[in-house]
C-alpha positions in Angstrom: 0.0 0.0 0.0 1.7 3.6 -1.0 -1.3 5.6 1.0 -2.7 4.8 5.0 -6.0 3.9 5.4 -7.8 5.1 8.4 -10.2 2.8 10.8 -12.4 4.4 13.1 -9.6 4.7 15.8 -6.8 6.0 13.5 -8.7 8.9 11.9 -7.4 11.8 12.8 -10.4 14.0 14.4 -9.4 17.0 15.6 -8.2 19.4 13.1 -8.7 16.8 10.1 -6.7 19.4 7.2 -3.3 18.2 9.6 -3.6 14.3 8.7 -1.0 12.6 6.1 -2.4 9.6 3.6 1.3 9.3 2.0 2.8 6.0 3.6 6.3 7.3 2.5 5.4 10.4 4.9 5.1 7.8 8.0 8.0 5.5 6.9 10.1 8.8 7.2 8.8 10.2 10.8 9.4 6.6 12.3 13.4 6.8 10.3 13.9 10.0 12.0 13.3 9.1 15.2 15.1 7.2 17.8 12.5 6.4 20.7 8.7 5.9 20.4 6.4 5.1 23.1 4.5 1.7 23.4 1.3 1.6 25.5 -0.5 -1.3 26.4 -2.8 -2.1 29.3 -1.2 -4.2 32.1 -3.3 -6.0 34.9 -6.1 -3.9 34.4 -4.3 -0.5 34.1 -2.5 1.4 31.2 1.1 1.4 31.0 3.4 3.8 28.1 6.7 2.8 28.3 9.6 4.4 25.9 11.6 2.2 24.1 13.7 2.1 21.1 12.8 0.4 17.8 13.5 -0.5 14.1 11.3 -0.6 10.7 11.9 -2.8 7.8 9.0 -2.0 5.1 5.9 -2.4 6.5 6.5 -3.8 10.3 7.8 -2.0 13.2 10.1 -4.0 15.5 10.6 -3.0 19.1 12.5 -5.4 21.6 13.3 -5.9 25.4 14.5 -8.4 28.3 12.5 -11.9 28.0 11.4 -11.1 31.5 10.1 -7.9 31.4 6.6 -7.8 31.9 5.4 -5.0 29.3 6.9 -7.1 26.1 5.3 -10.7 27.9 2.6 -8.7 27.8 2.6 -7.3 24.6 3.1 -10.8 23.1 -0.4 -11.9 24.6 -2.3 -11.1 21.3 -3.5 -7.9 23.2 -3.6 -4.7 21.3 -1.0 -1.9 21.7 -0.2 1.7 20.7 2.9 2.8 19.6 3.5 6.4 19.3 7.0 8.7 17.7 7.0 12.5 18.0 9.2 14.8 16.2 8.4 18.8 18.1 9.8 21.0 15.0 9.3 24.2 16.8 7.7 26.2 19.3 4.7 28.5 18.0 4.4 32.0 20.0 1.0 33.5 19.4 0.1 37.2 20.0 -2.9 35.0 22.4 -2.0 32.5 25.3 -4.9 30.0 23.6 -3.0 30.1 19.8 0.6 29.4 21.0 1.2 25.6 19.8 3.8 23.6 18.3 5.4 22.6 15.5 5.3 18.6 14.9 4.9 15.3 13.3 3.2 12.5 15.5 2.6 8.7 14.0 0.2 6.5 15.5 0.4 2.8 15.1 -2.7 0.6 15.7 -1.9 -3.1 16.2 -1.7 -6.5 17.9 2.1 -7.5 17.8 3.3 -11.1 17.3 6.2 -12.2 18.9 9.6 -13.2 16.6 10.3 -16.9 16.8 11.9 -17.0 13.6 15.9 -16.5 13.8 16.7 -15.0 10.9 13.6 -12.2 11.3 14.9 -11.7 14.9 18.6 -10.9 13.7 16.8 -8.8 10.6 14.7 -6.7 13.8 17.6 -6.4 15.8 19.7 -5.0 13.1 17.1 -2.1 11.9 16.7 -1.5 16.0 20.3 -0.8 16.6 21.2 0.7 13.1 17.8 2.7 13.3 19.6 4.3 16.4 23.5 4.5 15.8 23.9 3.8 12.3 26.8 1.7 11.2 27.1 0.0 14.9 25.6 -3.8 13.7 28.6 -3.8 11.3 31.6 -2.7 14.2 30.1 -3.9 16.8 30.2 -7.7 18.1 27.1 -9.4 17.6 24.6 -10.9 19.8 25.9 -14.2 20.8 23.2 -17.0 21.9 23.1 -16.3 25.6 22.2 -12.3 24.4 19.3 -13.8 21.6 18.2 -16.2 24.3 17.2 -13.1 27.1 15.9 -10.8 24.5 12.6 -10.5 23.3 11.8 -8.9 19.6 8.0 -8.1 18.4 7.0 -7.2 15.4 3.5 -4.5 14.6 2.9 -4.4 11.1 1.8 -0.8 10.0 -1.5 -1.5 8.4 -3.9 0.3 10.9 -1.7 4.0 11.6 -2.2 7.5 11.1 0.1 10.9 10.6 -0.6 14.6 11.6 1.5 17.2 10.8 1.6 21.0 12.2 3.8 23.1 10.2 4.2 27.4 9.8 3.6 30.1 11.6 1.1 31.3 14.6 -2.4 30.9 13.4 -3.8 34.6 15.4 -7.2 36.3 15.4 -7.5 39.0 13.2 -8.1 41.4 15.7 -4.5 40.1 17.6 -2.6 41.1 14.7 -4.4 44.3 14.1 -3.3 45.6 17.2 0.5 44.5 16.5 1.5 47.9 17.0 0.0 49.2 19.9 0.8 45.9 22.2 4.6 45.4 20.7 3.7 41.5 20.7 6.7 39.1 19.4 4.8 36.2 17.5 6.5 33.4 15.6 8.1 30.3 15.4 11.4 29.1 17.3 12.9 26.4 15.7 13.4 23.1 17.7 16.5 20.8 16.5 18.4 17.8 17.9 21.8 18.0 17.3 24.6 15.3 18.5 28.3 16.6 19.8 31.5 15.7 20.6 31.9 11.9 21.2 33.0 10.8 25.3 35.2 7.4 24.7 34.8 5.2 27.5 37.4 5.5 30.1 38.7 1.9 29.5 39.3 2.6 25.8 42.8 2.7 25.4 43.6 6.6 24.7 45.0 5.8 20.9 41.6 4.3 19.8 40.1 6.8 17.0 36.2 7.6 17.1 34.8 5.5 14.7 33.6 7.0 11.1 30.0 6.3 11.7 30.4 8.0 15.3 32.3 10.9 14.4 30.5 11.5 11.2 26.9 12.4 13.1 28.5 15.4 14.7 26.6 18.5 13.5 
């Protein structure tokens, strides 16, 4: 599918005119991100719980200790939520009730399955830790059998997910920004940006170890 198709719990609602169709819009808010947040309802109550995670095509793969509760959980056949948030900007209104934000929020509907198979488990493991340090499943040792045995990998396909998008400038009343003058009221949009800096070895890395290229290379 190239476009999302909403069901009744992944319309977007509230200010419709901010919803995405494009599935190539939602492929790229989950790439740029590096944590969602996974809810789910444990023993009667609802639990969100941030955790990283990795997308090949159409599925989502998040992972987590074999003994944590929230992924035995999640593995139940119960139905989850999985939520990524880019905030692109502050909005300052001339008003109090107009400021907003700048953002891009996906919304994945599912029931996850849990990853028996050993060569999807090593393909979701790879897009989680490349998904957050790119160029680590290549330099890095790999899991070995005791690591694969106490982790847990799902996988939530993205059929049932939705996209909203806020983007430009303050959205005022028309009597706000008639009296611009008088007031002097600063209204506008601060830009909001993640940027990575110098790398910190570890102190037990002997002092003539170089940062690696695909460490070094994400400095802004």
């Amino acid at each position: 599918m190239t476009t999302l198709s909403p069901t009744p719990r992944s319309t977007v609602r509230r200010l419709p005119h901010r919803a995405r169709t494009d599935r190539s819009e939602l492929h790229a808010v989950l790439d740029a991100g590096m944590v969602c947040h996974l809810g789910l309802v444990m023993d009667g109550s609802p639990v969100v719980l941030p955790t990283g995670y990795g997308r090949i095509d159409d599925v989502l793969y998040l992972h987590g200790s074999t003994g944590a509760a929230s992924l035995r959980a999640a593995a139940r056949n119960e139905p989850v939520c999985v939520t990524v948030t880019h905030v692109d900007g502050v909005v300052y209104a001339r008003s109090v009730f107009h400021h907003s934000m700048n953002y891009r929020s996906a919304v994945v509907h599912g029931v996850p399955r849990l990853v028996t198979d050993d060569d999807e488990r090593l393909a979701g493991l790879r897009a989680i830790v490349e998904n957050m340090s790119p160029g680590s499943w290549e330099h890095a040792r790999g899991p070995d059998r005791k690591e694969l045995a106490a982790t847990a990998v799902l996988a939530l396909d993205l059929t049932e997910a939705s996209l909203k998008v806020r983007t430009g400038p303050p959205l005022d009343d028309d009597e706000d920004v008639a009296d611009d003058v008088p007031t002097g009221r600063w209204s506008g949009v601060l830009p909001v940006r993640t940027v990575f800096g110098e790398p910190e070895p570890c102190p037990l890395l002997p002092a003539t170890t170089p940062v690696a290229g695909h460490v070094g290379g994400r400095r802004d």
